[in-house]
C-alpha positions as CSV (number, residue, x, y, z in Angstrom):
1,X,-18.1,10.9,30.7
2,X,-17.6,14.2,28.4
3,X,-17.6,13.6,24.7
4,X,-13.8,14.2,23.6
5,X,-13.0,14.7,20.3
6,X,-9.9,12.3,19.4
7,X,-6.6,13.9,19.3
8,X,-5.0,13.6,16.1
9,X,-1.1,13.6,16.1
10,X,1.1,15.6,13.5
11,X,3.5,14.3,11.4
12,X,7.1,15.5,11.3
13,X,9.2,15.0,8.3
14,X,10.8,12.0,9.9
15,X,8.2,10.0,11.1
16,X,6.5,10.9,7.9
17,X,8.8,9.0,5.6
18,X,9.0,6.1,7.9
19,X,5.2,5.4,7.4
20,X,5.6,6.1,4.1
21,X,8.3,3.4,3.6
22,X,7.0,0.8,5.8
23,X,3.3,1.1,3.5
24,X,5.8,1.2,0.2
25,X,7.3,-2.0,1.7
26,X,4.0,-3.4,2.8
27,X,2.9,-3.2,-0.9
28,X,5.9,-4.5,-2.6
29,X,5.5,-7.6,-0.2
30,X,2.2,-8.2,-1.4
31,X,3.1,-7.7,-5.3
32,X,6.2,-10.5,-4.9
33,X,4.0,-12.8,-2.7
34,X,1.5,-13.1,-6.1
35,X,4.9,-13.2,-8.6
36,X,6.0,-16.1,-6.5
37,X,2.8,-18.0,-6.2
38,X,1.0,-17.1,-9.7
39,X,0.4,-20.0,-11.8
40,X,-0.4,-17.9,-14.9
41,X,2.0,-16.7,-17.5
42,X,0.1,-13.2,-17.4
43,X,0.8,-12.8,-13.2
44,X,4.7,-13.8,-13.8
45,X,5.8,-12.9,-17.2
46,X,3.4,-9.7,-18.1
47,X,3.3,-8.5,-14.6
48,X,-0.8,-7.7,-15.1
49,X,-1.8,-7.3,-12.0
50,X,-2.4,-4.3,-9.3
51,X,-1.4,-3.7,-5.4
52,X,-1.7,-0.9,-3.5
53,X,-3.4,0.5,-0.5
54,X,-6.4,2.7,-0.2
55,X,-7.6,4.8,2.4
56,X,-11.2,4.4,4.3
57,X,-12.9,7.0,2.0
58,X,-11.7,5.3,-1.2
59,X,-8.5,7.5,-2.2
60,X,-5.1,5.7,-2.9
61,X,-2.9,5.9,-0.7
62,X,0.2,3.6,-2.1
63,X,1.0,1.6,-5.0
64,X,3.4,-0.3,-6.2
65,X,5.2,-0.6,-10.0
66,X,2.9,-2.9,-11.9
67,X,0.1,-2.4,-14.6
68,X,-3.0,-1.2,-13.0
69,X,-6.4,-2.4,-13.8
């Protein structure tokens, strides 16, 4: 049992913007699933709320159109 360093696959143009969408779409989900059950006037009418997605190590990774905190 040799210690193997992981292998870490590259990402081509294509398979690039795929992730990129899905994670987009992943977000956007999350931002209507609050719109539609918010009780608050400030969730559904002022939009004042946040979603994204952030990486292990703390840096953003995607967001979606709302007013961040």
């Amino acid at each position: 049992m040799g210690d193997t360093a992981p292998t870490v696959e590259a990402f081509d143009g294509v398979k690039l913007a795929l992730l990129s969408n899905r994670l987009d779409g992943v977000v956007k989900k999350m931002a209507n699933t609050l719109l539609r059950t918010g009780r608050s006037g400030v969730l559904n009418m002022a939009r004042d709320f946040s979603c994204c997605i952030v990486t292990a190590d703390h840096q953003l990774l995607t967001a979606t159109e709302s007013l961040p905190i």
